[in-house]
C-alpha positions as CSV (number, residue, x, y, z in Angstrom):
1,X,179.3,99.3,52.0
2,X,178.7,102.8,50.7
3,X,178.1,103.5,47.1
4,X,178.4,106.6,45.2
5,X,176.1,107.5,42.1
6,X,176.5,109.7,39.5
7,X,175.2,110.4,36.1
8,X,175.8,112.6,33.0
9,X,178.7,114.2,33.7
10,X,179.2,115.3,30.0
11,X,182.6,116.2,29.9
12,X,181.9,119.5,32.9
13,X,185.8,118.7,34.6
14,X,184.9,121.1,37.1
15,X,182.1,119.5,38.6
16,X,184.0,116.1,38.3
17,X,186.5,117.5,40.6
18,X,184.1,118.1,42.8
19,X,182.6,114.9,42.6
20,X,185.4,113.0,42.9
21,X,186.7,114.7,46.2
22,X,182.7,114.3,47.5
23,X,183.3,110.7,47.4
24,X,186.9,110.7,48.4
25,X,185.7,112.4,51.2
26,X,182.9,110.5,52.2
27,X,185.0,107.1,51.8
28,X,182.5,105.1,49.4
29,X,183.6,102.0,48.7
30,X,182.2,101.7,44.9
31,X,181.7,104.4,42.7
32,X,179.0,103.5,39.7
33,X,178.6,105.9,37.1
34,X,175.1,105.8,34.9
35,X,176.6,107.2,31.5
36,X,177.3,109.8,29.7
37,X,180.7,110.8,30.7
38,X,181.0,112.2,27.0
39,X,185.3,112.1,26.9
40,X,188.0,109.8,27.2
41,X,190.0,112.4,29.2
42,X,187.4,113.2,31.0
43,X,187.1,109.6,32.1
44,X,190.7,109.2,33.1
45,X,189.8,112.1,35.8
46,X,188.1,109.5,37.8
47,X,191.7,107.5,38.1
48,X,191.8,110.1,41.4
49,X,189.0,108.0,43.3
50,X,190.1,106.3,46.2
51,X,187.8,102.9,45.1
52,X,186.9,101.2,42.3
53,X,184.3,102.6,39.2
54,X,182.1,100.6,37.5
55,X,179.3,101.7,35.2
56,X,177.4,101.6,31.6
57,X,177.5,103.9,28.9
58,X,175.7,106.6,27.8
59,X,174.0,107.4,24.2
60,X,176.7,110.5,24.3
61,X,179.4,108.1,25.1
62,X,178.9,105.3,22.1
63,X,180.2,107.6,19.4
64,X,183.3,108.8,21.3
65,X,186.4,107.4,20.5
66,X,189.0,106.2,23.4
67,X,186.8,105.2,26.3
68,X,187.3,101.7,26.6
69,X,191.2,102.0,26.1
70,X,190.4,104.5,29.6
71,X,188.5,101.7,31.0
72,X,191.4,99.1,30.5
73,X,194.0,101.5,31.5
74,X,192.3,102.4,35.1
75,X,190.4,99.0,35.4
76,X,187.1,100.5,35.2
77,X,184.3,97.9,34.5
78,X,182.0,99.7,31.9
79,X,179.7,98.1,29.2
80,X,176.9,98.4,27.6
81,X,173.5,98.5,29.4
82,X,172.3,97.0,31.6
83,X,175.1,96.0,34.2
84,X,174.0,94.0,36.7
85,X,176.0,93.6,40.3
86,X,175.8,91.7,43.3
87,X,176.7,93.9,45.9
88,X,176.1,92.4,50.1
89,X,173.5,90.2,49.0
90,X,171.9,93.0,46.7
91,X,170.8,93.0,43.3
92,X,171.6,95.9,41.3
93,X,171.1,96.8,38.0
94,X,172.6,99.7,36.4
95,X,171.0,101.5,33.4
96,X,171.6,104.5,31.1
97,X,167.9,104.9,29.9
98,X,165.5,104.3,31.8
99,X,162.8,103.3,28.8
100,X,164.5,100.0,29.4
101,X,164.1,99.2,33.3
102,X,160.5,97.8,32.6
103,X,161.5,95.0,30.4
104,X,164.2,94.3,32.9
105,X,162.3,94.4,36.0
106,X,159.9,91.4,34.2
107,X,163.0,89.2,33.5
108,X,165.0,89.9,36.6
109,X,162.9,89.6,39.7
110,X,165.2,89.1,42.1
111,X,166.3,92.9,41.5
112,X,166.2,95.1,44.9
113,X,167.9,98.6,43.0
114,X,168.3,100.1,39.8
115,X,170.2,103.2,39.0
116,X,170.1,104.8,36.2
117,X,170.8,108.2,34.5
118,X,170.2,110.2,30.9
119,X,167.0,112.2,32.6
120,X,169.3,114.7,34.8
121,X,166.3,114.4,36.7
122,X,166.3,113.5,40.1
123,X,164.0,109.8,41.0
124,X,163.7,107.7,43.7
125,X,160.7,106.0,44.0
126,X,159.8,102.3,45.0
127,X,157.7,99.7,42.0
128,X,157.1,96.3,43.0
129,X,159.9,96.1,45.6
130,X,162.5,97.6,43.7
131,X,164.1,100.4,44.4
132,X,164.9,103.0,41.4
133,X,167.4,106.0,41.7
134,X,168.3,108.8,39.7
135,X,170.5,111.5,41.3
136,X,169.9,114.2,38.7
137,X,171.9,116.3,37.6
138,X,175.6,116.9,37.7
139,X,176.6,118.5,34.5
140,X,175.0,121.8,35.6
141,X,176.5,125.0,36.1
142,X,174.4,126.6,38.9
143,X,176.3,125.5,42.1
144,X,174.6,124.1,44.5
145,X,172.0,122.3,42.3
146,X,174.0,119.4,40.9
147,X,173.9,116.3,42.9
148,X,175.5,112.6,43.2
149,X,174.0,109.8,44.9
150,X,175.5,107.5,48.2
151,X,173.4,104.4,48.9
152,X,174.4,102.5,52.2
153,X,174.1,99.1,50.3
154,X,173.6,97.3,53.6
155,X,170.0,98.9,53.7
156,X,169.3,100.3,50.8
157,X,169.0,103.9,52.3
158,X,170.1,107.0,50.0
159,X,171.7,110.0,50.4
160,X,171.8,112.9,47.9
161,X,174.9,115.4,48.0
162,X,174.4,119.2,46.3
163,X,177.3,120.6,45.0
């Protein structure tokens, strides 16, 4: 099973038409998105993936007005942080900040991967058996230096894209 991440994509439409045809193209299975999408319209952009989205929401995303009306309307699965998912046999959690994964990690300890977002910087890095990924940023407007995220779920391995 391949899953795309992405994070932050603050309302930048052209990059999310980039992103969407990224993992249209690369057939993921699962797209989760770590928050921050910033506009109901710009949410309903993701109605052209070819798979399901499921996600939290952003601090920019808590204020704005319309988003889960989106979510019902395309069947996206977004809450509040965290989100957890059993994906193959693996335990994910998905997170907006990241100030919050320690807490977490204590509680949950069965947790192989967390994703999360709000940085726009790029993190992958293993604690205590658990693997934590940040694709960076995808809001940007130099191309070539935004990126997304596609984890082969079967083995935990990650890919980053550039666009």
């Amino acid at each position: 099973m391949l899953v795309g991440v992405v994070s932050d994509t603050h309302n930048n439409i052209k990059n999310i038409e980039n992103i969407i045809n990224i993992f249209n193209k690369e057939k993921v299975n699962l797209v989760i998105h770590t928050g921050d999408i910033s506009k109901a319209k710009t949410l309903r952009l993701f109605s052209y993936l070819n798979c399901p989205m499921t996600g939290v929401f952003g601090n920019n995303d808590r204020t704005e007005e319309g988003l889960k009306e989106v979510c019902y309307e395309y069947n996206f699965n977004f809450q509040e942080p965290p989100l957890s998912l059993s994906l193959e046999g693996k335990e994910i959690a998905v997170f907006h900040e990241p100030e919050l994964i320690d807490s977490y990690i204590k509680e949950h300890v069965d947790v192989q991967l967390i994703v999360h977002g709000h940085t726009h910087r790029y993190r992958e890095e293993t604690l205590n058996n658990i693997i934590i990924f940040n694709p960076g940023e995808s809001a940007g407007s130099l191309k070539g230096k935004n990126a997304l995220g596609i984890i082969d779920i079967s083995n935990l391995k990650i890919r980053r894209i550039f666009f």
